[in-house]
Rosetta silent file (secondary structure, phi, psi, omega in degrees, C-alpha in Angstrom):
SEQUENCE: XXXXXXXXXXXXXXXXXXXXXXXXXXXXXXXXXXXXXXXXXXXXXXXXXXXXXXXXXXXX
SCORE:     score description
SCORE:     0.000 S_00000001
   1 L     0.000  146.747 -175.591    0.000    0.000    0.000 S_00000001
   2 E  -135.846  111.701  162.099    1.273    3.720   -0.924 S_00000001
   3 L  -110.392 -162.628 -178.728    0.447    6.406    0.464 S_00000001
   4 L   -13.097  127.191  154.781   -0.617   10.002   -0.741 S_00000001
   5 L   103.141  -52.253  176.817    2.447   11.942   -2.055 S_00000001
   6 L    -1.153   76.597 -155.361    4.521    8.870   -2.109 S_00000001
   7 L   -97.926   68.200 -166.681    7.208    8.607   -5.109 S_00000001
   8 L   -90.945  148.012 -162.771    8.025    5.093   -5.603 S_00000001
   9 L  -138.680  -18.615 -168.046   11.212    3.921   -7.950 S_00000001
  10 L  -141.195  164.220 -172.840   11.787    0.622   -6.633 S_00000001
  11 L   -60.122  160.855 -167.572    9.649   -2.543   -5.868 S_00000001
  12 L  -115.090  110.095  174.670    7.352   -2.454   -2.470 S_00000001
  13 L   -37.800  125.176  154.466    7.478   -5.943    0.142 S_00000001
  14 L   -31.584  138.465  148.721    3.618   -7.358    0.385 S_00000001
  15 L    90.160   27.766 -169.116    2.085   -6.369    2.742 S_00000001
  16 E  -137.459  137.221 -169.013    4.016   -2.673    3.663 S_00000001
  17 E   -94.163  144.277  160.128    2.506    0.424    3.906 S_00000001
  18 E   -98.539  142.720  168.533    4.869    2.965    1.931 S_00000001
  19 E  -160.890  171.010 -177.657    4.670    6.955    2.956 S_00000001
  20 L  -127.158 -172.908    4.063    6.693    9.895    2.864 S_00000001
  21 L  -104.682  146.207    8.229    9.118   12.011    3.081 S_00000001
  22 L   -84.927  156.451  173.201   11.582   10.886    1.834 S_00000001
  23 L   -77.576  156.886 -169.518    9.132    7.518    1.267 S_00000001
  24 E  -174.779  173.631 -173.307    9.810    4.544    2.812 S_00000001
  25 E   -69.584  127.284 -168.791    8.524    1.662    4.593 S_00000001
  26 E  -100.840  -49.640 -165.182    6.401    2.458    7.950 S_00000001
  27 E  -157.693  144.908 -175.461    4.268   -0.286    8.860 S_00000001
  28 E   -82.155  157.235  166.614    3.900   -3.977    8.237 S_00000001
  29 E  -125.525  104.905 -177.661    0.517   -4.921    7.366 S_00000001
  30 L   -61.383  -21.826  164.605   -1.182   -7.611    9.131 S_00000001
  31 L  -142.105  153.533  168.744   -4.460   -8.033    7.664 S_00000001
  32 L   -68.384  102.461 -145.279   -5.666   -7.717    4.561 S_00000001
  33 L   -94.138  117.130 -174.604   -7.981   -5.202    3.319 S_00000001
  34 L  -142.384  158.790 -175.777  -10.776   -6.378    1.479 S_00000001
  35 L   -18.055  -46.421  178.834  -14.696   -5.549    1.073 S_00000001
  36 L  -109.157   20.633  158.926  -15.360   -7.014    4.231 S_00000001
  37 L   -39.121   95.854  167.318  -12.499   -5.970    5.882 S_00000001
  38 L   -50.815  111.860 -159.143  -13.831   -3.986    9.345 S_00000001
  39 H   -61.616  -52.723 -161.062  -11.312   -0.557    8.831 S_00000001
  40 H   -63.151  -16.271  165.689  -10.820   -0.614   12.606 S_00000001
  41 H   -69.839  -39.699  133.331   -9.413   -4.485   12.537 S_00000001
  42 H    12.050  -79.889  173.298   -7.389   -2.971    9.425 S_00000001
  43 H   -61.616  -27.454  154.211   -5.730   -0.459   11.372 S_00000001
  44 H   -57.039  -30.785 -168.821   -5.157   -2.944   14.173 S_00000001
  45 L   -76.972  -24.638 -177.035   -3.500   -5.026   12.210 S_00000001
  46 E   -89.653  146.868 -170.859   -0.715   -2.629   11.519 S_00000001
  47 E   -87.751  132.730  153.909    2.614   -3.185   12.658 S_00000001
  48 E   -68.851  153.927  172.434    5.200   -0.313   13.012 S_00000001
  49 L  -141.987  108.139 -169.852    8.557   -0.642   11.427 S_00000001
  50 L   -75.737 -175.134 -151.899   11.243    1.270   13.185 S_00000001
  51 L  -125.995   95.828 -144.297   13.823    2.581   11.774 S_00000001
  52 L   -63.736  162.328  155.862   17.665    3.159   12.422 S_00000001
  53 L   -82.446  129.293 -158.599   18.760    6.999   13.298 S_00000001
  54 L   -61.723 -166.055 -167.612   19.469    9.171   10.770 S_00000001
  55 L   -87.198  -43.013 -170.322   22.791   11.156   10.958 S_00000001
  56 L   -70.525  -24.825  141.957   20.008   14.259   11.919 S_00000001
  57 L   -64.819  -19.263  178.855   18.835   12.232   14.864 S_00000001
  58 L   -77.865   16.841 -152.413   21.965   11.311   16.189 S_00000001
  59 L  -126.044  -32.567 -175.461   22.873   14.662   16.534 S_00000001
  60 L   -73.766    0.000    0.000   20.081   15.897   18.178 S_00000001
């Protein structure tokens, strides 16, 4: 999944939400969203995916 704004150049895992800036992977996605998909199990379902610190976090 990609969201809004997004600029993708290279392939996307299954199941990973993309967003930006710069875009990048965010959140794993645990269930699938389909017609009868309830949004709030949807939203439950997602996983975060941390991240290392940039050079501008290390700094702070």
């Amino acid at each position: 999944m990609v969201a809004a704004g997004a600029v993708i150049t290279r392939s996307v895992p299954a199941r990973t939400l993309v967003a930006p800036p710069p875009s990048r992977p965010v959140a794993r996605l645990n269930v699938p969203l389909g017609l009868t998909t309830q949004i709030e199990d949807f939203l439950a379902g997602m996983e975060p995916i941390s991240r290392p610190l940039g050079a501008r976090e290390k700094a702070k």
